[in-house]
Biopython code that builds the backbone (N, CA, C, O; Angstrom):
import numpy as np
from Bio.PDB.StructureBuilder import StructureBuilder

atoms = [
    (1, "UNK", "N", (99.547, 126.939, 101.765)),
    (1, "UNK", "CA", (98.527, 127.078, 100.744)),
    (1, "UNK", "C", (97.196, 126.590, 101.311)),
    (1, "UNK", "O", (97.045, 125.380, 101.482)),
    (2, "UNK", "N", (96.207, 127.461, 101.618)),
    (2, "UNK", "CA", (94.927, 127.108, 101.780)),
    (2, "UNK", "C", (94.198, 126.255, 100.681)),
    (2, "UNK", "O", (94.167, 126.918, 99.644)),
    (3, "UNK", "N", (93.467, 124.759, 100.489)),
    (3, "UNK", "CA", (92.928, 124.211, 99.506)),
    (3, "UNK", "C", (91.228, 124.879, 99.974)),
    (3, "UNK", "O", (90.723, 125.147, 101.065)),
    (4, "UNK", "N", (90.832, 124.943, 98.849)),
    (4, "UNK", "CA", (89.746, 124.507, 98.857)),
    (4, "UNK", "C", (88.964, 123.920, 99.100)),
    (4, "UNK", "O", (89.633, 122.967, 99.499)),
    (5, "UNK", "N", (87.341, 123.410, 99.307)),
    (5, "UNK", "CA", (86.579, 122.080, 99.627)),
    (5, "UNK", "C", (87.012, 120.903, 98.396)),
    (5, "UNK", "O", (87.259, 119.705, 98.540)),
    (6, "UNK", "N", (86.998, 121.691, 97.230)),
    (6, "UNK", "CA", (87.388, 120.929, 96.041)),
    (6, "UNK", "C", (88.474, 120.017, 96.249)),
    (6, "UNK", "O", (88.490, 118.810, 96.493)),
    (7, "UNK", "N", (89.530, 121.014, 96.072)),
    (7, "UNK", "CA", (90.902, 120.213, 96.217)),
    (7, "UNK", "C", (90.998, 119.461, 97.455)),
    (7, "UNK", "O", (91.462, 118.321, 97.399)),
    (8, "UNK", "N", (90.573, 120.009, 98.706)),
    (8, "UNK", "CA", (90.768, 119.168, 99.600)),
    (8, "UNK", "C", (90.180, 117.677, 99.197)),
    (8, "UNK", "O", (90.634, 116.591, 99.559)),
    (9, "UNK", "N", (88.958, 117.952, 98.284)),
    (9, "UNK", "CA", (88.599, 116.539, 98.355)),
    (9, "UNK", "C", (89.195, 115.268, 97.845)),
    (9, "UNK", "O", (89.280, 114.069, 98.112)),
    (10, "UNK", "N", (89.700, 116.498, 96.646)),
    (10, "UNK", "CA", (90.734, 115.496, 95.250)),
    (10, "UNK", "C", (91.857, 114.701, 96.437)),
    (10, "UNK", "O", (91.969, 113.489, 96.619)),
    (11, "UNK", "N", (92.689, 115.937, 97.214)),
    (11, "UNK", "CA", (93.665, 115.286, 97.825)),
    (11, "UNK", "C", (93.543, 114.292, 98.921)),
    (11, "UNK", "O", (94.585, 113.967, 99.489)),
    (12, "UNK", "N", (92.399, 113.753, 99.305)),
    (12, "UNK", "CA", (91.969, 113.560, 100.484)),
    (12, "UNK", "C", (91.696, 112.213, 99.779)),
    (12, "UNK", "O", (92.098, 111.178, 100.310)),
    (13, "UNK", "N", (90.935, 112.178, 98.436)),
    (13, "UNK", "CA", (90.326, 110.771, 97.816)),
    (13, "UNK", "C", (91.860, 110.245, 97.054)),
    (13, "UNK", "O", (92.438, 109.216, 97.407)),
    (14, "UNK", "N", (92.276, 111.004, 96.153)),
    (14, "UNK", "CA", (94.032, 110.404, 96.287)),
    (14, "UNK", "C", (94.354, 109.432, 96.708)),
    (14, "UNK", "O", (94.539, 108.328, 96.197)),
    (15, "UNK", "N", (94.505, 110.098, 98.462)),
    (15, "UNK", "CA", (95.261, 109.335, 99.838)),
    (15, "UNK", "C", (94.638, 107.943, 99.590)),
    (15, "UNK", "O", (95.262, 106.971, 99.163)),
    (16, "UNK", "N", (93.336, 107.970, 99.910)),
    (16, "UNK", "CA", (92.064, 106.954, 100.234)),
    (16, "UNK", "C", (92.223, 106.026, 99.439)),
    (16, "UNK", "O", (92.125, 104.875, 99.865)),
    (17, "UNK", "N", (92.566, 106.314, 97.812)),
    (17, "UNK", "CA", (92.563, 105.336, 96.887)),
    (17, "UNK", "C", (93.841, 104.880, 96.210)),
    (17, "UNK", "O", (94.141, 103.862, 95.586)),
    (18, "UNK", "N", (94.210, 105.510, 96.402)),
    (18, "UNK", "CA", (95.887, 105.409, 96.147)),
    (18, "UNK", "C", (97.088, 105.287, 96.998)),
    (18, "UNK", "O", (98.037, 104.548, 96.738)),
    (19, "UNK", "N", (96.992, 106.047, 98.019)),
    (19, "UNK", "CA", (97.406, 106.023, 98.939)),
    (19, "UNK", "C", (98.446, 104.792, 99.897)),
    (19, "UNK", "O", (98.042, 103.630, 99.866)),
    (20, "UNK", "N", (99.311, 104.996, 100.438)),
    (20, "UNK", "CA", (100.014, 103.504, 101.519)),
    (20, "UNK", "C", (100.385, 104.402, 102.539)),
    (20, "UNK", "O", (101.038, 105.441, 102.445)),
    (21, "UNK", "N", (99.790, 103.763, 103.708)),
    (21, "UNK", "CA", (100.145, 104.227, 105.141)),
    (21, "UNK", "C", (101.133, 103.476, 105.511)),
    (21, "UNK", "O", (100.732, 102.338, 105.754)),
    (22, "UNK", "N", (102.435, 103.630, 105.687)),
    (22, "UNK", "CA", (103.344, 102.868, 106.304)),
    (22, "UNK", "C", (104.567, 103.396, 106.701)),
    (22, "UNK", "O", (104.724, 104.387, 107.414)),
    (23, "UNK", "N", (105.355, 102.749, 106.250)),
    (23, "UNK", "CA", (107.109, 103.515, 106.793)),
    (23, "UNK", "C", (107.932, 102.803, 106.656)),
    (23, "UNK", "O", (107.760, 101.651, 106.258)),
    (24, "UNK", "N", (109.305, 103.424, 107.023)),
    (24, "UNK", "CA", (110.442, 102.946, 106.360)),
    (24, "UNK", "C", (111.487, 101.517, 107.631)),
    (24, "UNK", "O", (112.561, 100.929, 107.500)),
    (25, "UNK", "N", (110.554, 101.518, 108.575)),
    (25, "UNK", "CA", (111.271, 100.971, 110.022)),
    (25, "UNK", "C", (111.811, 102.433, 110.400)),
    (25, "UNK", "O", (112.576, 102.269, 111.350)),
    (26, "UNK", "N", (111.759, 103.441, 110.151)),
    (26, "UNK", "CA", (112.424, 104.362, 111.025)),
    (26, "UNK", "C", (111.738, 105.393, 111.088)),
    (26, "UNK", "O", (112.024, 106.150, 112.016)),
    (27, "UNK", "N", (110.676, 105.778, 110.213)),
    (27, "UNK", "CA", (109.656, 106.608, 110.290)),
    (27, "UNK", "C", (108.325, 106.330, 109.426)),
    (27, "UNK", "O", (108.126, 105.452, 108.586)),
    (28, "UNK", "N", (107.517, 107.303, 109.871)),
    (28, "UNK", "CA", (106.404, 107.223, 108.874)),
    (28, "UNK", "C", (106.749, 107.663, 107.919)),
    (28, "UNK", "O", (107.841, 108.042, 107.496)),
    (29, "UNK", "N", (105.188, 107.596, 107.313)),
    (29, "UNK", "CA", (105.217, 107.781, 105.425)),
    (29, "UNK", "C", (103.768, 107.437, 104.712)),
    (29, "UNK", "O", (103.116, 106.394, 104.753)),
    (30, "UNK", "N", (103.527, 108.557, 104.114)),
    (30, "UNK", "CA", (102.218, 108.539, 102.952)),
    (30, "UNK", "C", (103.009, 108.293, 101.610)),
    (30, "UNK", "O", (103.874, 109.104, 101.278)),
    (31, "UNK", "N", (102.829, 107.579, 101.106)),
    (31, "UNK", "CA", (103.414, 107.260, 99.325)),
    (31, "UNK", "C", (102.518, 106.612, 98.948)),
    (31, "UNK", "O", (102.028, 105.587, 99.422)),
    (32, "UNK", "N", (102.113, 107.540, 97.539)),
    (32, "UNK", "CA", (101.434, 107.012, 96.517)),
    (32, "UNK", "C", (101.921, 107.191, 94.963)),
    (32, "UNK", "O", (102.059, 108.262, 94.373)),
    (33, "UNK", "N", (102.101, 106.145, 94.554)),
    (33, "UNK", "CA", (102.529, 105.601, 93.291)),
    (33, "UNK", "C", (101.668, 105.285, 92.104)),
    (33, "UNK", "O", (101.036, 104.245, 91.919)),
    (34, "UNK", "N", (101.730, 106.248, 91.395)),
    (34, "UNK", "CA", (100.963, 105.523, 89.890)),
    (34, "UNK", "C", (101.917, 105.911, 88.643)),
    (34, "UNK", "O", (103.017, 106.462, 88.608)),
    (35, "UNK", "N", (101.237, 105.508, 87.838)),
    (35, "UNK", "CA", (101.785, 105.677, 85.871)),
    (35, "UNK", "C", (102.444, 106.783, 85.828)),
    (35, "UNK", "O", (102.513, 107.366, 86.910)),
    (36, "UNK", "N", (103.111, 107.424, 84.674)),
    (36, "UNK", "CA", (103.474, 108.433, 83.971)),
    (36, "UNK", "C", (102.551, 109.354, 83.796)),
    (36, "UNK", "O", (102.741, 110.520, 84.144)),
    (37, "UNK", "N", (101.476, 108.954, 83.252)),
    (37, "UNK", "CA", (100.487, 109.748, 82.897)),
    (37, "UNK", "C", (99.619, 110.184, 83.903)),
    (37, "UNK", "O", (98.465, 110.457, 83.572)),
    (38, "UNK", "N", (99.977, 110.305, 85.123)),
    (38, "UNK", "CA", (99.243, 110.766, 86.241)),
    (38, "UNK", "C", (100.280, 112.231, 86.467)),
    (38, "UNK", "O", (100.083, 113.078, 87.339)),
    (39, "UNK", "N", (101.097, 112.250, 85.724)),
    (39, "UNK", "CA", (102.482, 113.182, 86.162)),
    (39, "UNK", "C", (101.480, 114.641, 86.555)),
    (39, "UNK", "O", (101.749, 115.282, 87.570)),
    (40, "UNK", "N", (100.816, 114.883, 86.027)),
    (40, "UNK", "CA", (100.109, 116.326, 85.991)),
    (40, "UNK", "C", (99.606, 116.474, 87.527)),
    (40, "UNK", "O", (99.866, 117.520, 88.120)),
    (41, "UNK", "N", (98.787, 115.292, 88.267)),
    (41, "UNK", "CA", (98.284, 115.094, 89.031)),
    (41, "UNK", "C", (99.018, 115.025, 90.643)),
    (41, "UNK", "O", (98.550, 115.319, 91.743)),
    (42, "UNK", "N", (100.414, 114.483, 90.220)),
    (42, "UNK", "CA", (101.200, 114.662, 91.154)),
    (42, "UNK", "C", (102.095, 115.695, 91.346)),
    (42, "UNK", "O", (103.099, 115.559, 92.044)),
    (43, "UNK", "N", (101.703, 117.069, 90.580)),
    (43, "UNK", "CA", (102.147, 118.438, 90.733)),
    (43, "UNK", "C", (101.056, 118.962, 91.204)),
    (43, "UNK", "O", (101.180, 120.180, 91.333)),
    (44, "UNK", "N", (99.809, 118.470, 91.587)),
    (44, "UNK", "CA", (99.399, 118.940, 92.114)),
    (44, "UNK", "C", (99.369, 118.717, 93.758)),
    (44, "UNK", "O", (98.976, 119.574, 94.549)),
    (45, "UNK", "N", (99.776, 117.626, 94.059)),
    (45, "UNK", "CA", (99.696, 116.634, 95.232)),
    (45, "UNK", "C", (101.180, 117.290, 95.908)),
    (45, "UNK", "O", (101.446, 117.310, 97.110)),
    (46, "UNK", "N", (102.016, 117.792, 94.836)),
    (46, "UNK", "CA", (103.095, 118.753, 95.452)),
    (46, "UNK", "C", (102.352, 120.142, 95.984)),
    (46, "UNK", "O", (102.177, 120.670, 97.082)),
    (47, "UNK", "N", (102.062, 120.400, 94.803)),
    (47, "UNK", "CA", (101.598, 122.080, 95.336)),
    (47, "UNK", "C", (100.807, 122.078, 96.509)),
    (47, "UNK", "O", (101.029, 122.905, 97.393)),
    (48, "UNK", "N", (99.706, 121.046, 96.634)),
    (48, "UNK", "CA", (98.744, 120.837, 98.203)),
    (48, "UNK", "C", (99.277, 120.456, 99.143)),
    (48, "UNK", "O", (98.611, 120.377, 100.175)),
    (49, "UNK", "N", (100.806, 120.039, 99.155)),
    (49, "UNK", "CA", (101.188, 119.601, 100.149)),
    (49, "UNK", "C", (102.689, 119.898, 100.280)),
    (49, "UNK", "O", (103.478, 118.966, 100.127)),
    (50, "UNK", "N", (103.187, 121.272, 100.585)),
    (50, "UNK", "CA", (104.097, 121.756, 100.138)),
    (50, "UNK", "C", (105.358, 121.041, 101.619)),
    (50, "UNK", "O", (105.177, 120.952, 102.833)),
    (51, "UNK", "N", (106.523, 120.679, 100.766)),
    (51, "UNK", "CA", (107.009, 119.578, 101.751)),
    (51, "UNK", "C", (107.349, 118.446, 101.216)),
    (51, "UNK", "O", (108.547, 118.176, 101.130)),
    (52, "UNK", "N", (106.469, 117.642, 100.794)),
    (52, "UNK", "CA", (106.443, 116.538, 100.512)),
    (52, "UNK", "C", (107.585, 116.296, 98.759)),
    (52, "UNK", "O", (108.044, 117.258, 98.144)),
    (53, "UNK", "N", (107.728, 115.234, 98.454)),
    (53, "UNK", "CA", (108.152, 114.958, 97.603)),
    (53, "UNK", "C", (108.047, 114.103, 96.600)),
    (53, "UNK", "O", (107.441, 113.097, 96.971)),
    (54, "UNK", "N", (108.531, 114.043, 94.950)),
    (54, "UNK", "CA", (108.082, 113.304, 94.091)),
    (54, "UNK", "C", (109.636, 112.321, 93.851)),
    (54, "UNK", "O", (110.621, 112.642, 94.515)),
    (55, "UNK", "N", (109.666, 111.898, 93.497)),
    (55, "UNK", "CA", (110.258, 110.388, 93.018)),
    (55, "UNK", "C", (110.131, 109.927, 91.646)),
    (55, "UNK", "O", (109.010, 109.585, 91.270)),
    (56, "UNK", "N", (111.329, 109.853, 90.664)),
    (56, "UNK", "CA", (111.122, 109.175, 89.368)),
    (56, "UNK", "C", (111.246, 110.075, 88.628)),
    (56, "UNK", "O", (111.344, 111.239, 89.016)),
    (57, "UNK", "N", (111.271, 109.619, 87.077)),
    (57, "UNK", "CA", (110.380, 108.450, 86.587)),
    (57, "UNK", "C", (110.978, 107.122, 87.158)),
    (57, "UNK", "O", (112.206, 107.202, 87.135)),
    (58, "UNK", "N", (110.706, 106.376, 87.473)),
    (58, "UNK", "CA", (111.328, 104.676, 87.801)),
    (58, "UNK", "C", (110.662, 103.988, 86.527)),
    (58, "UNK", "O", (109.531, 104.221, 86.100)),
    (59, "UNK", "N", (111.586, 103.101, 86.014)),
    (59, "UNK", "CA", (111.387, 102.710, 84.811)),
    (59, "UNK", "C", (111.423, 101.094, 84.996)),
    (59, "UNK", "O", (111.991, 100.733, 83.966)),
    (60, "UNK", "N", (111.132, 99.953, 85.731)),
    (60, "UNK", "CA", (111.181, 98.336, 85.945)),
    (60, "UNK", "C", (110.182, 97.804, 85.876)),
    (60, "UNK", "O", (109.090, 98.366, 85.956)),
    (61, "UNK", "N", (110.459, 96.056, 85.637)),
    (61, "UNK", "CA", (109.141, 95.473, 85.506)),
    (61, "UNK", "C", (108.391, 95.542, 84.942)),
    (61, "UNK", "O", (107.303, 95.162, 85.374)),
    (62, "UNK", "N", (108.535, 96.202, 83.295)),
    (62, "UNK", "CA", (107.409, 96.878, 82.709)),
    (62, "UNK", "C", (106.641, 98.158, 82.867)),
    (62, "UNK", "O", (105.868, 98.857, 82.212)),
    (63, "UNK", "N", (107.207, 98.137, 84.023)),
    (63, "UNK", "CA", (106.147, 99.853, 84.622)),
    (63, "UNK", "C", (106.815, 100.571, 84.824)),
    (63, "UNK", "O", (107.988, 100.403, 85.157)),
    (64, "UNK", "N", (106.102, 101.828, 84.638)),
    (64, "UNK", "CA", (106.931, 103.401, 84.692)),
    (64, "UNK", "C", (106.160, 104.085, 84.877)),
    (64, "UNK", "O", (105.206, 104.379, 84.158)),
    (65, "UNK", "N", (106.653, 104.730, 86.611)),
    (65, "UNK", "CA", (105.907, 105.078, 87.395)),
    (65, "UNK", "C", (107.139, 106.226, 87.946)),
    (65, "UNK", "O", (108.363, 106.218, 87.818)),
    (66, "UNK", "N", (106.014, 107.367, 88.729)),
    (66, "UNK", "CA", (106.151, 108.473, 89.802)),
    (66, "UNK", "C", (106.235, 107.673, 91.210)),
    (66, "UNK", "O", (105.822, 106.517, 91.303)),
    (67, "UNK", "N", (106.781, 108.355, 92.260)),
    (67, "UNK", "CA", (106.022, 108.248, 93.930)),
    (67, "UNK", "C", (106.438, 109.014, 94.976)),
    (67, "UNK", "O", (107.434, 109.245, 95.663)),
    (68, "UNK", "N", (105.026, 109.394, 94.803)),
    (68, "UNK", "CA", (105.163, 110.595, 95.981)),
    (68, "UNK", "C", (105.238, 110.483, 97.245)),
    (68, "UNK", "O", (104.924, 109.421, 97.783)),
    (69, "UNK", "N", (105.714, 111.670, 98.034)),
    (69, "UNK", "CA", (105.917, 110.525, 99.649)),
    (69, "UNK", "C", (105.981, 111.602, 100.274)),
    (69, "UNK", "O", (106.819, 112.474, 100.045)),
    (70, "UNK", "N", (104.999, 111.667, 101.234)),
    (70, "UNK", "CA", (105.124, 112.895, 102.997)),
    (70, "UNK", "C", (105.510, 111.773, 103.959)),
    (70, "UNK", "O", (105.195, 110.594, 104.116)),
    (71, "UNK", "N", (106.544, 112.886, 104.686)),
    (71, "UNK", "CA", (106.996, 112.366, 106.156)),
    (71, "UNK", "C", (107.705, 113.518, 106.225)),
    (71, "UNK", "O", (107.596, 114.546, 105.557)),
    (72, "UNK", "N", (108.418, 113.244, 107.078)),
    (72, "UNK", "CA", (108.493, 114.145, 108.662)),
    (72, "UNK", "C", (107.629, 115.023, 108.952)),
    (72, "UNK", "O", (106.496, 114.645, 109.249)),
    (73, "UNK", "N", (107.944, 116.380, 108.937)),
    (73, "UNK", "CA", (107.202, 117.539, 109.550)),
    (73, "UNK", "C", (105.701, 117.989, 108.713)),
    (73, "UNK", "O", (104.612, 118.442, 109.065)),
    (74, "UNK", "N", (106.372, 117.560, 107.354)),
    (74, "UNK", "CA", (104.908, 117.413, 106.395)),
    (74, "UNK", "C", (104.039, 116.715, 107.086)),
    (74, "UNK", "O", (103.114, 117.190, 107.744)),
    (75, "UNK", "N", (104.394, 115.204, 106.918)),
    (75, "UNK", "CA", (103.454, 114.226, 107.455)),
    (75, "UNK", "C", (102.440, 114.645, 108.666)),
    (75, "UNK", "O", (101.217, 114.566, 108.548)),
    (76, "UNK", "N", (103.018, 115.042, 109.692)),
    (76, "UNK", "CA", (102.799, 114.923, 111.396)),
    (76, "UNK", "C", (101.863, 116.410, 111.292)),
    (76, "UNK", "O", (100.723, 116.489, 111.749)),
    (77, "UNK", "N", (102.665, 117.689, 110.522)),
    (77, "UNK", "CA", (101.493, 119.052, 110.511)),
    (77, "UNK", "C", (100.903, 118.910, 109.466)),
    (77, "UNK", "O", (99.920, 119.649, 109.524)),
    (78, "UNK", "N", (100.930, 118.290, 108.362)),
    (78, "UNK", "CA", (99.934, 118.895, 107.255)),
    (78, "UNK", "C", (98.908, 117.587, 106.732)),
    (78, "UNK", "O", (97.679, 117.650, 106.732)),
    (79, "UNK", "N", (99.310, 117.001, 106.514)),
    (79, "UNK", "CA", (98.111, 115.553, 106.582)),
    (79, "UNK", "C", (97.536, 114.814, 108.062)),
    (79, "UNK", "O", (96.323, 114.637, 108.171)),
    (80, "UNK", "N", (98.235, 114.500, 108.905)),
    (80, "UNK", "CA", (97.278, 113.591, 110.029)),
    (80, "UNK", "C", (96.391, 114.873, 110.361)),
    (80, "UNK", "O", (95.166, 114.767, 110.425)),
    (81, "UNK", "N", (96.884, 115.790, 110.520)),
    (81, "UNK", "CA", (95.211, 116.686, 111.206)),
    (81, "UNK", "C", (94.754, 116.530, 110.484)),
    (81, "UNK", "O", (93.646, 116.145, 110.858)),
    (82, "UNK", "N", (94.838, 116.564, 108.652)),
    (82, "UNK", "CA", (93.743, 116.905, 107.661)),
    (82, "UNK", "C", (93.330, 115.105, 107.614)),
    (82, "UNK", "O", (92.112, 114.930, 107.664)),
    (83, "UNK", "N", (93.835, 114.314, 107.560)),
    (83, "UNK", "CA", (93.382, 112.632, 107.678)),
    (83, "UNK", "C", (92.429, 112.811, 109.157)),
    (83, "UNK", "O", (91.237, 112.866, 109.462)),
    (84, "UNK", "N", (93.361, 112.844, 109.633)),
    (84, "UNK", "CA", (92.001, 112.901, 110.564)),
    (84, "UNK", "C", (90.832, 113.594, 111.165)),
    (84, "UNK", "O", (90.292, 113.294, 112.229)),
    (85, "UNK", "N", (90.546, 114.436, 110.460)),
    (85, "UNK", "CA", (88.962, 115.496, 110.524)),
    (85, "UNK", "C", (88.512, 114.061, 109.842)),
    (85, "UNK", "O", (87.625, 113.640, 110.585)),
    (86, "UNK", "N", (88.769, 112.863, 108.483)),
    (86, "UNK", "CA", (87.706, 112.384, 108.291)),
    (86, "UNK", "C", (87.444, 110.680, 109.022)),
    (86, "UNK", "O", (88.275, 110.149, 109.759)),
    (87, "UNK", "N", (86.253, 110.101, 108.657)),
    (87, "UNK", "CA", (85.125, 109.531, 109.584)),
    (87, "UNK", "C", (86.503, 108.001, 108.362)),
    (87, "UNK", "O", (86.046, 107.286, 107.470)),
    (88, "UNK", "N", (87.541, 108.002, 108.664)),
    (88, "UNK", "CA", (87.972, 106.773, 107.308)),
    (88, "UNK", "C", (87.318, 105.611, 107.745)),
    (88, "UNK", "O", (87.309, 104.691, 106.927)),
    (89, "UNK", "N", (86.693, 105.390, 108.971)),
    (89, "UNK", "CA", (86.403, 103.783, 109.638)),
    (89, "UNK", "C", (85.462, 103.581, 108.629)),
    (89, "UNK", "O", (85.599, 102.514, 108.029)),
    (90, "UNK", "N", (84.207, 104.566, 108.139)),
    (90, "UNK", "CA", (83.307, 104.611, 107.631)),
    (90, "UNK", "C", (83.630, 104.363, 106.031)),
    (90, "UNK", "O", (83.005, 103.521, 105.386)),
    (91, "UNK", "N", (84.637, 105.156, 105.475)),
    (91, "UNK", "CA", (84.896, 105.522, 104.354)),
    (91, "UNK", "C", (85.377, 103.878, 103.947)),
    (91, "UNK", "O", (84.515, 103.113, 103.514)),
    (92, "UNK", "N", (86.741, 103.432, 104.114)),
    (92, "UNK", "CA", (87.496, 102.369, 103.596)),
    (92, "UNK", "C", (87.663, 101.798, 104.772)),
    (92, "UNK", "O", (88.142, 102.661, 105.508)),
    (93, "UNK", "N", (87.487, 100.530, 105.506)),
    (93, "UNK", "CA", (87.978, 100.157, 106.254)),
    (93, "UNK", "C", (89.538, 99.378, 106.543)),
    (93, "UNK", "O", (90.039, 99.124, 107.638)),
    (94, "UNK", "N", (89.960, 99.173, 105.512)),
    (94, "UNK", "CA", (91.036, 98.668, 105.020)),
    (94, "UNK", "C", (92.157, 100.086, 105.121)),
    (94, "UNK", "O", (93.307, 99.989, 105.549)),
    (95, "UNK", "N", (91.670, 101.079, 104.742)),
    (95, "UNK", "CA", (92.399, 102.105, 105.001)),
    (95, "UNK", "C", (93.136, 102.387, 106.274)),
    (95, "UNK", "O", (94.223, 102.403, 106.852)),
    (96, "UNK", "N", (91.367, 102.676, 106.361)),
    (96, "UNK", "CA", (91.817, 102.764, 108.475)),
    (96, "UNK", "C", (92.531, 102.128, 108.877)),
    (96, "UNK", "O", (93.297, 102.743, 109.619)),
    (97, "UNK", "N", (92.825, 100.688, 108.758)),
    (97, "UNK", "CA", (93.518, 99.978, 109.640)),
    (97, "UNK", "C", (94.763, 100.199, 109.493)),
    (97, "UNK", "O", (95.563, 100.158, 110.427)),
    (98, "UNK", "N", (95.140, 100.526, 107.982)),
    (98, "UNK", "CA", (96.693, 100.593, 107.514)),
    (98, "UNK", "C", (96.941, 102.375, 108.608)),
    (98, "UNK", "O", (97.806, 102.596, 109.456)),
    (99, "UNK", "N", (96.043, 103.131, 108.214)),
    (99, "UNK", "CA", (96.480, 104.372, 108.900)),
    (99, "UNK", "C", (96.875, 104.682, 110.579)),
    (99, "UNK", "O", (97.769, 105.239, 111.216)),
    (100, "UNK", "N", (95.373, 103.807, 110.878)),
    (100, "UNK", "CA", (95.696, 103.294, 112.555)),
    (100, "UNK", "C", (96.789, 102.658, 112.846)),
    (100, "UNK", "O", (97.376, 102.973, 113.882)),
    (101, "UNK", "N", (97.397, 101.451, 111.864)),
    (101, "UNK", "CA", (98.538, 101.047, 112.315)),
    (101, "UNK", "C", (99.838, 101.783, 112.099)),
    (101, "UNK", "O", (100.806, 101.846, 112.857)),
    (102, "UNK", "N", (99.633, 102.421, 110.707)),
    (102, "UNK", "CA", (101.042, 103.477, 111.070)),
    (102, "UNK", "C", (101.266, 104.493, 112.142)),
    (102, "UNK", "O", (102.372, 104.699, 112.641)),
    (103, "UNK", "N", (100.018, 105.206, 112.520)),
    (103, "UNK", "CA", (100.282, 106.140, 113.902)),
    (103, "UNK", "C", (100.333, 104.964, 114.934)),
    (103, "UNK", "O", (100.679, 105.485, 115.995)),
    (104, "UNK", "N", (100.168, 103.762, 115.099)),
    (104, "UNK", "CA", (100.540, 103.098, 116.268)),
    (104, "UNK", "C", (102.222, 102.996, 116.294)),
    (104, "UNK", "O", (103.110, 103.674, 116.810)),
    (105, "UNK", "N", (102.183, 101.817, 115.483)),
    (105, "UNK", "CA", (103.728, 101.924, 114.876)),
    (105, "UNK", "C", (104.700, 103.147, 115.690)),
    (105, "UNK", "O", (105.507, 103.177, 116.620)),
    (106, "UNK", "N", (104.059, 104.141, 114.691)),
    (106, "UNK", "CA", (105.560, 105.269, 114.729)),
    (106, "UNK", "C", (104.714, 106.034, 116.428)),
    (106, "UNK", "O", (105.336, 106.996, 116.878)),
    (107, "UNK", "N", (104.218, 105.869, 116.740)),
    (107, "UNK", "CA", (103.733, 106.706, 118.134)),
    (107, "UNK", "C", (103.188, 108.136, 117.737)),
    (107, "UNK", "O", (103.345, 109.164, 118.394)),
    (108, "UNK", "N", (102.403, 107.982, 116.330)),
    (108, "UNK", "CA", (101.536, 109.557, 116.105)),
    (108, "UNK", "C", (100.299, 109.831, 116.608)),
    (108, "UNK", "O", (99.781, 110.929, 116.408)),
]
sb = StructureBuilder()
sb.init_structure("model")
sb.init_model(0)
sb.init_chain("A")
sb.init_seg("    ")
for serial, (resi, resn, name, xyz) in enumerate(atoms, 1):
    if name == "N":
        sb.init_residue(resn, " ", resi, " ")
    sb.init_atom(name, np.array(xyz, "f"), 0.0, 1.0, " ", f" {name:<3s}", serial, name[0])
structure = sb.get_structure()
């Protein structure tokens, strides 16, 4: 699915703000987790990123929440090229570091 400038941006600010760069000890992983009421939002985060997967409802702790999650072949072809066309050092720096350290980590 080709996005748009639009959507690319939605999906791109998502990552940025919502977003966790990390992994499982055995691979990488983008997962982002919010409310119920984001449910609409994370059909879209499917459709832009076809591959990836949703999680839930999870119902603990008071909270009841979705979480979405790319890795493997998703991860490696369809987000790090698109993560990395942008400038994140600039954007969040806190980001960057989590993102830099997961491609260190896993060797991406």
């Amino acid at each position: 699915m080709e996005l748009s400038a639009f959507e690319t941006g939605v999906f791109l600010g998502v990552l940025i703000g919502e977003g966790h760069f990390g992994g499982d000890g055995k691979q990488p992983q983008v997962t982002v987790r919010m409310h119920l009421r984001h449910e609409r939002l994370f059909g879209r985060l499917l459709a832009w990123c076809p591959g990836s997967r949703l999680y839930g409802p999870y119902h603990h702790g008071g909270r009841s929440y979705f979480q979405w999650m790319a890795r493997g072949d998703v991860l490696r072809e369809r987000l790090l090229p698109l993560l990395d066309t942008l400038s994140l050092e600039e954007i969040d720096e806190h980001v960057f570091e989590r993102y830099q350290a997961m491609k260190v980590k896993y060797g991406l």
